[in-house]
Structures are given as structure tokens and as C-alpha cells.
C-alpha positions as CSV (number, residue, x, y, z in Angstrom):
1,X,-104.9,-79.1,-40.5
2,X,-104.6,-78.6,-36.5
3,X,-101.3,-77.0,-35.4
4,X,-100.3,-79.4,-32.9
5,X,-100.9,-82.4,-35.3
6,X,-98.0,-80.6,-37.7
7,X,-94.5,-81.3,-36.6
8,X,-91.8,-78.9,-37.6
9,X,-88.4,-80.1,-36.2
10,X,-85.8,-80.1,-39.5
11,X,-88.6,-77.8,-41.3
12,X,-87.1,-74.9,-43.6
13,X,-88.4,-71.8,-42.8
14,X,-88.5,-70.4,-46.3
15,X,-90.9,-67.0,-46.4
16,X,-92.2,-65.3,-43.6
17,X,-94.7,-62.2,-44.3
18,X,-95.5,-59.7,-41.5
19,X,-99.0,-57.0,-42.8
20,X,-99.7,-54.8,-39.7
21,X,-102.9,-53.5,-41.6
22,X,-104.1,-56.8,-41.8
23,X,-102.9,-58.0,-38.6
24,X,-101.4,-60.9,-40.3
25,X,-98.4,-63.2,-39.9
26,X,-97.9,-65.5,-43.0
27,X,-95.2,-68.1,-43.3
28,X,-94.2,-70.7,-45.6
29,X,-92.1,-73.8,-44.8
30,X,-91.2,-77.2,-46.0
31,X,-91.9,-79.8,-43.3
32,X,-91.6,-83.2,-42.9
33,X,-95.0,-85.3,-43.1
34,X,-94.3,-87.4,-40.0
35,X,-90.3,-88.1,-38.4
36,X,-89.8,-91.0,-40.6
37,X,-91.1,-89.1,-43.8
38,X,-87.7,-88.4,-46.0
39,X,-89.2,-86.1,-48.2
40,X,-90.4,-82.4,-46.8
41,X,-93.9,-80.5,-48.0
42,X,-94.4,-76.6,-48.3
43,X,-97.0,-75.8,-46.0
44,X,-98.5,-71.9,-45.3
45,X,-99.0,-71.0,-42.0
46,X,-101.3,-67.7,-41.5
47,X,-101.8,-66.2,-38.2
48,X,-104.6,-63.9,-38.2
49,X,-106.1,-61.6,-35.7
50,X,-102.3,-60.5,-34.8
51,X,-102.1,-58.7,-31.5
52,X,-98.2,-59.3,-31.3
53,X,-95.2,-60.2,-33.2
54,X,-91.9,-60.6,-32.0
55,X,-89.2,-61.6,-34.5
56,X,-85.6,-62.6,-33.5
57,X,-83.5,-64.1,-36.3
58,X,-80.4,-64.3,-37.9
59,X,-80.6,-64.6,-41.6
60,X,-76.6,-66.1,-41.7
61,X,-77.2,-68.7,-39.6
62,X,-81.0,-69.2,-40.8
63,X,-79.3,-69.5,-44.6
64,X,-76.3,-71.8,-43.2
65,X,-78.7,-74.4,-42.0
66,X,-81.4,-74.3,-44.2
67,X,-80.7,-77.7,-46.1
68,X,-80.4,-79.9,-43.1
69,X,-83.4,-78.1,-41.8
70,X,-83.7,-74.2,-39.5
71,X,-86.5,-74.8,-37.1
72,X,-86.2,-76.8,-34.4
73,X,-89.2,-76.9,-33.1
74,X,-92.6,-75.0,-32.1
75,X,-95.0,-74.8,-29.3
76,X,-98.4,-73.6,-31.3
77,X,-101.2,-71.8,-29.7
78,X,-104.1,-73.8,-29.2
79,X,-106.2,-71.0,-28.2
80,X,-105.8,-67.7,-28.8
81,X,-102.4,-66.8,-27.2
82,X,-98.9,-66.9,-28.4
83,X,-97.7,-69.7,-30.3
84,X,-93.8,-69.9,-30.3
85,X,-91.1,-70.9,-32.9
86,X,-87.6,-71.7,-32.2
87,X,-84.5,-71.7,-34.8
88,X,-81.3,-72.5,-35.4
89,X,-80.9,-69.6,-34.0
90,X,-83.4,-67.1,-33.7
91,X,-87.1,-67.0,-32.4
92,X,-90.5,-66.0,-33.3
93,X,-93.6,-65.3,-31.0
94,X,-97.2,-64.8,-32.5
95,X,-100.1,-64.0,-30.3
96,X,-103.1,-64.4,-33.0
97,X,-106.7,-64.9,-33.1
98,X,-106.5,-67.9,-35.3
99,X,-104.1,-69.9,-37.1
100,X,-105.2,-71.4,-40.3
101,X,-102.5,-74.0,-42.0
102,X,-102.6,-75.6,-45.7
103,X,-100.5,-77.5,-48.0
104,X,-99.1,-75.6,-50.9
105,X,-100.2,-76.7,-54.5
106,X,-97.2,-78.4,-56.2
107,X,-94.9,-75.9,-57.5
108,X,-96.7,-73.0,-55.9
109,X,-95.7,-69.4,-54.8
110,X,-97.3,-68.4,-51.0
111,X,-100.6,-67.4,-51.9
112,X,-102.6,-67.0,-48.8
């Protein structure tokens, strides 16, 4: 999938996974399809080659709106430089070599 095809306003930002050793950022999050999809998917998001990683967040507020949805939006790298995600209240910068993103098996836990 290409990052800036994938639309995350309303997502649920359900795992994130930081591995300085492997210099990878993984997250998973159930996003909407398209904006007129009504039902979300659990996609995994892994940023590899990670050269920076700045985390902001508050787990209260990131908890408090996770049903109606705690991303607003993100600006993903296209190249590598930092790709940016913004919360209901919080915010995450990743500059990575690479981001690779896939759609969970059915009933999966984050595998990759």
C-alpha cells in the first residue's frame, strides 16, 4: 500500500512499538477504507531504517477518544524524511528509511 493513498482521520491508534536495535517504529491502527467507509480496518504500519523518533502523547486523552477515532490526521514521508502524526492530543514524528504498510489478517495480533 502507498502511504499517501491511506487516509487516517478518525483512525484508532491501537499499538505502537518503538526497537532502537532494530531501528524500527511499528504501529497498528484501525482506519477507515475511504471517508464514506463505515466500517474501520487494522492496518500495520512499520517504519524502518529509524534515524529519529519523537513521541508526544497523552494516554488519557488518547483512551477518551478512541471510539469516535484518536488520529486526526498524518502527513507521511514520501521519501526518506519524517513522516508526521497528529492526535487527539499528542504527536508523533518518524524520520525512517522506509515505510512498509499491510492489512492485518482477520482477528490478528501485530505481527510485523
Amino acid at each position: 500500500m502507498n502511504p499517501v493513498d491511506i487516509e487516517l482521520h478518525d483512525a484508532r491508534l491501537c499499538e505502537v512499538r518503538f526497537d532502537p536495535m532494530r531501528q524500527t517504529v511499528f504501529l497498528a491502527v484501525d482506519a477507515y477504507e475511504s471517508p464514506s467507509s463505515s466500517e474501520r480496518r487494522r492496518l500495520h504500519i512499520l517504519f524502518e531504517g529509524v534515524a529519529d523518533f519523537h513521541a508526544s502523547m497523552d494516554n488519557i486523552a488518547l483512551a477518551d477518544n478512541f471510539k469516535a477515532g484518536n488520529v486526526n490526521y498524518w502527513s507521511p514521508a514520501i521519501a526518506p524524511k519524517r513522516t508526521h502524526l497528529y492526535f487527539s492530543d499528542g504527536h508523533v514524528q518518524i524520520l525512517a528509511a522506509t515505510i512498509s504498510i499491510a492489512e492485518a489478517e482477520s482477528g490478528a495480533d501485530s505481527k510485523l
